[in-house]
VMD Tcl script that draws the C-alpha trace (Angstrom):
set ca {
  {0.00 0.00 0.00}
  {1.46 3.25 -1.10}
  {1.81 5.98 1.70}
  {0.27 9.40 1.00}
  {1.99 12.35 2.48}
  {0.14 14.25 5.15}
  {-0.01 17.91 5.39}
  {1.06 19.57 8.64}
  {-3.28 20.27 8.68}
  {-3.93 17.14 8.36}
  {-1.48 16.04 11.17}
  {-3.01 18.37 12.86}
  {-6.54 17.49 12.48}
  {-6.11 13.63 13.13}
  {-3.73 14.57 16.48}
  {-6.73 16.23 17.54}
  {-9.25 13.70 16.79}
  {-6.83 10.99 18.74}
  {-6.60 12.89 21.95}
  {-9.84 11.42 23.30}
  {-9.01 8.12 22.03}
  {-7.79 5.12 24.52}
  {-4.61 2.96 23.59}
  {-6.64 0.13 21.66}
  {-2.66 -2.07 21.23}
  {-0.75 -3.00 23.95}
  {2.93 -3.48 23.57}
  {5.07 -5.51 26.32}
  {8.43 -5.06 27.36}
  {9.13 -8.46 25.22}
  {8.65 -6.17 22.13}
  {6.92 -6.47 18.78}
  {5.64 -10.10 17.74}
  {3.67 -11.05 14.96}
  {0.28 -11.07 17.07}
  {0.78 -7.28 18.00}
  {1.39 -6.27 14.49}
  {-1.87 -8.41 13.18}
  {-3.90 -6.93 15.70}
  {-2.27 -3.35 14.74}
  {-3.26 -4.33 11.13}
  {-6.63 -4.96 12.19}
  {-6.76 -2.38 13.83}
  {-5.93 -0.24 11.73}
  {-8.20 -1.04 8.95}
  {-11.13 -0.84 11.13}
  {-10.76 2.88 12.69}
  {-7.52 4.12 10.62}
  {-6.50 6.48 13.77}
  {-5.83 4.27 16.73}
  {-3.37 4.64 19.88}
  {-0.42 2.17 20.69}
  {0.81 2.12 24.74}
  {4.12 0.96 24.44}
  {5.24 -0.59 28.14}
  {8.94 0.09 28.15}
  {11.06 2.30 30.50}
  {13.65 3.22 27.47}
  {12.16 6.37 25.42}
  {14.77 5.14 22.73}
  {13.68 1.98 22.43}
  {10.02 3.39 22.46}
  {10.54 5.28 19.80}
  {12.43 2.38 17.94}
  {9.44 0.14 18.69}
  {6.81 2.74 17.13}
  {8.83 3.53 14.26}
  {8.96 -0.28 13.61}
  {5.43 -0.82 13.89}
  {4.52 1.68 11.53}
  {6.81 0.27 8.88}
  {5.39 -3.34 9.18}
  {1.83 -1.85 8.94}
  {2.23 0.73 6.43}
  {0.98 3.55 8.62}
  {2.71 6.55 9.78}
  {3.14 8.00 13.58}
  {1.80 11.27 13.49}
  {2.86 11.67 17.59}
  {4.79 10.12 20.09}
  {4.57 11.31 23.76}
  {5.48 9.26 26.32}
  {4.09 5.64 26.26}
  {1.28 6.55 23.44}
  {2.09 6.65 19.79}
  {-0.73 7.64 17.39}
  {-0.76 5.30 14.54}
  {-2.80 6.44 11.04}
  {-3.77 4.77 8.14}
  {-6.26 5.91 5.26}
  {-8.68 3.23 4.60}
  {-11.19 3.99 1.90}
  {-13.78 1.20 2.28}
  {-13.56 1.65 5.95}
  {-16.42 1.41 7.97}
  {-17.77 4.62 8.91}
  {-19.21 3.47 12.07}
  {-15.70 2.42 12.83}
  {-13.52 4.93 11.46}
  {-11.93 7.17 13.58}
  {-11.34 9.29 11.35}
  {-15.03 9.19 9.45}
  {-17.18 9.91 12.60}
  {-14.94 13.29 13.50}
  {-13.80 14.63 9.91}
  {-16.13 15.85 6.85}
  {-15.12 14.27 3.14}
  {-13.33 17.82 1.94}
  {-10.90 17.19 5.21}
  {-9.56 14.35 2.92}
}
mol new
graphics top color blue
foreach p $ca { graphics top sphere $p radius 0.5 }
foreach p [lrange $ca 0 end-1] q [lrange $ca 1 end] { graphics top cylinder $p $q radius 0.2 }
display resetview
């Protein structure tokens, strides 16, 4: 799946969507496995936006773990702060009673 570029609006508009939202993908200290990134697939198809809680005490290897995640899903952080990264990806048959993104943005937002 080909990435589209965001504008800094954009960003801006989906940050503020995911403030309300509640980490929905849980990562241990053990790391990424191949569970975590299938539920961060599904995920991610179903509401686009989502939250990640990563549960490690190293902000480097936080980062390193969102960054990672977002590769192997094809999505793209728009924020990291603290534990919580904010995952995106566009979905256009998504589910509007699902999406994220679809309940809180009009079509001319994207």
């Amino acid at each position: 799946m080909k990435k589209i570029p965001l504008s800094s609006q954009q960003r801006k508009s989906l940050r503020g969507i995911a403030h309300h939202l509640n980490p929905i993908v849980a990562v241990s200290e053990r790391g990424l496995s191949a569970g975590i990134v299938e539920e961060t697939e599904r995920a991610l198809d179903d509401h686009e936006l989502i939250k990640v809680k990563v549960f490690d005490n190293d902000r480097a290897v936080r980062n390193l773990i969102a960054t990672e995640l977002a590769q192997k899903t094809a999505s793209v952080v728009l924020q990291k702060i603290g534990k919580i990264a904010v995952l995106y990806r566009k979905n256009p048959n998504a589910d509007i009673k699902l999406s994220n993104v679809s309940r809180y943005m009009s079509a001319k937002d994207f």
